[in-house]
C-alpha positions in Angstrom: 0.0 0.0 0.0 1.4 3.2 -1.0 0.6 7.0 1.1 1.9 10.5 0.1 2.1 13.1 2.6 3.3 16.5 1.4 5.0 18.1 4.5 6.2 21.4 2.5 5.9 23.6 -0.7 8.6 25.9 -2.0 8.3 28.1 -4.5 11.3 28.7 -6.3 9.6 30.9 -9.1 6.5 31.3 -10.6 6.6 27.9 -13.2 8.8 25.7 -10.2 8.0 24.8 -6.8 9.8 22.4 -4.7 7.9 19.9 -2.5 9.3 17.3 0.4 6.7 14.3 0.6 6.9 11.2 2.7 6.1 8.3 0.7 5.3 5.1 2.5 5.3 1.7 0.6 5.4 -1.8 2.0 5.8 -0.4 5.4 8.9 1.7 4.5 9.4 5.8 4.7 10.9 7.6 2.1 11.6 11.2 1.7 11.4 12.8 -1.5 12.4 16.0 -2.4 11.7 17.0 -5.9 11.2 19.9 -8.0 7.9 20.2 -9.8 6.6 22.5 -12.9 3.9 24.3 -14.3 3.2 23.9 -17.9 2.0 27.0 -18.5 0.1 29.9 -17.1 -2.9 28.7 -18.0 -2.2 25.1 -16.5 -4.0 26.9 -13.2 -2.4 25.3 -10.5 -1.8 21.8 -12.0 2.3 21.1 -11.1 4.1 18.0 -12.7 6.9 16.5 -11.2 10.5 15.9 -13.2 13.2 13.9 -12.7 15.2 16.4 -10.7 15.0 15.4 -7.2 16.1 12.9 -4.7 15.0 10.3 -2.8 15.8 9.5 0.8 15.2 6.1 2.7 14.1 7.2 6.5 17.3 5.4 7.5 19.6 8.4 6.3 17.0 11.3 7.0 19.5 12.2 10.2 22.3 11.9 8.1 21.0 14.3 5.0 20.0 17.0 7.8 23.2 16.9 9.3 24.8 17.4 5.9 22.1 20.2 5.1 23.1 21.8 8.8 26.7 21.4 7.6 26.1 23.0 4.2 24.5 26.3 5.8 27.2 27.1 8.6 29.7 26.7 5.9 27.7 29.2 4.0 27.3 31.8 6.8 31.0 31.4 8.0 31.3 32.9 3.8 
């Protein structure tokens, strides 16, 4: 059995938008991060999803927000 929770939306401009889902299948947790797209301006609010993302067993979710951590103090110590 398969379950998709979006837990955020990021608009990164008006035609992309970024959302992080938990997927659950066969009693496992992913997290997926992908980037999603607008066809056009008159596609309303319909988003698709692309190949441009990632995909996360629950198993390293500590280990990819430790790097993520990481990645912004070495980008505020410039």
């Amino acid at each position: 059995m398969s379950e998709n929770k979006v837990i955020a939306e990021i608009e990164n401009h008006s035609t992309e938008l970024i959302k992080i889902q938990v997927n659950r299948w066969n009693g496992s947790a992913y997290i997926d991060v992908r980037i999603f797209y607008r066809k056009s301006p008159s596609d309303g609010e319909a988003w698709h999803p692309t190949k441009k993302g990632i995909r996360i067993h629950e198993e390293l979710l500590g280990d990819l927000i430790s790097g993520l951590e990481k990645a912004q103090e070495a980008i505020e110590e410039g």
